[in-house]
N, C-alpha and C positions, 0 to 999 in steps of 0.2 A: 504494500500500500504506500511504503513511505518514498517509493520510485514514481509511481502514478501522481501523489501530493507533490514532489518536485517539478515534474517537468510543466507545468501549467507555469509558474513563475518562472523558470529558466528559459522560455519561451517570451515569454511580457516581456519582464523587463528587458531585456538586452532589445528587444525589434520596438519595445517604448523611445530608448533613447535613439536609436536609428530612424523610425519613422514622424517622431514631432519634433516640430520647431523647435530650436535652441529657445528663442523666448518664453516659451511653453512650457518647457521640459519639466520643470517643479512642479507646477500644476498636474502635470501628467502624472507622473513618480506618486505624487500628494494621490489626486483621487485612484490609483492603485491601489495605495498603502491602504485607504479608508475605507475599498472593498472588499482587502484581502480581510481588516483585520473584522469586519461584519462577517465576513464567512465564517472565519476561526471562533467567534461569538457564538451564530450561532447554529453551529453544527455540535462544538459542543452541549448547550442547549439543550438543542434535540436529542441528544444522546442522554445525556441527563436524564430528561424524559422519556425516553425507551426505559431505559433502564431499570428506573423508575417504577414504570407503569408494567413491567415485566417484573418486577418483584425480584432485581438482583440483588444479590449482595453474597455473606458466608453460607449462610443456608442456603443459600437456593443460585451455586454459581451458574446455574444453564440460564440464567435470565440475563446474562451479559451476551448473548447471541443474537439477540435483535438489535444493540448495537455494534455488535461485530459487522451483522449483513450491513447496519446504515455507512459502515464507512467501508464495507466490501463496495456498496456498489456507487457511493460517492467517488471511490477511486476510480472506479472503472468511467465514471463519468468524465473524469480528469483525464485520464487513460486516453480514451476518446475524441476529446476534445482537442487533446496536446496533436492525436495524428491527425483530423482532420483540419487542422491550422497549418501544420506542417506540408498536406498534402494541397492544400490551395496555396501554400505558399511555392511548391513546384511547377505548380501550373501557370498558364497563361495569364491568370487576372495576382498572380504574386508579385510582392514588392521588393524584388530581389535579394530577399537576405539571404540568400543559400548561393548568390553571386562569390568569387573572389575579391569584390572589393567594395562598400557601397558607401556614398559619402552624401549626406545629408545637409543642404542650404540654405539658406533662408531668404524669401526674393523680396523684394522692395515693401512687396504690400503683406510681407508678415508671414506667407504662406511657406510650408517646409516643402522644398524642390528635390528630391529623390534622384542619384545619377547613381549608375552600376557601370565599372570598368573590369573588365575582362581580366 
């Protein structure tokens, strides 16, 4: 799981600061951070309340299995999600991060300009 929970950030950020504006770029990084750290909220949460409402604890360790599945298939979510990012980034409609070189600019009117050299 803890493979699946990395590659969703190891993805973000690095194609974060590659694909926004240098002026931007905190803002971006900022509202990242702010959704990473509402996931991590409440995912545990909800595990909490699995657990919970499963009646885990010493007595009764099988009731930690409804959040075992919650984060079996959150991962697999992320799992998911990492390769179909990856796979539209090989394609045609990709913003060349899987180029050899890609260097990010910023043009008069604010906008970040994308160049990929071979």
């Amino acid at each position: 799981m803890g493979l699946s929970f990395s590659l969703v950030p190891a993805i973000i950020w690095p194609a974060t600061t590659l694909l926004v504006a240098p002026r931007r770029l905190g803002t971006a990084l900022g509202l990242i951070t702010v959704v990473q750290a509402l996931g991590i909220f409440s995912s545990n949460r909800i595990a909490g309340a699995l657990s919970d409402r499963a009646g885990a604890g010493a007595d009764n360790p099988g009731g930690y299995s409804v959040m075992l599945w919650f984060f079996g298939l959150l991962s697999l979510v992320a799992l998911t999600s990492a390769v179909l990012l990856w796979r539209r980034e090989l394609g045609a409609e990709g913003h060349g991060l899987e180029a050899a070189s890609y260097r990010v600019s910023e043009t008069p009117s604010g906008a970040a300009r994308s160049s990929v050299t071979p």
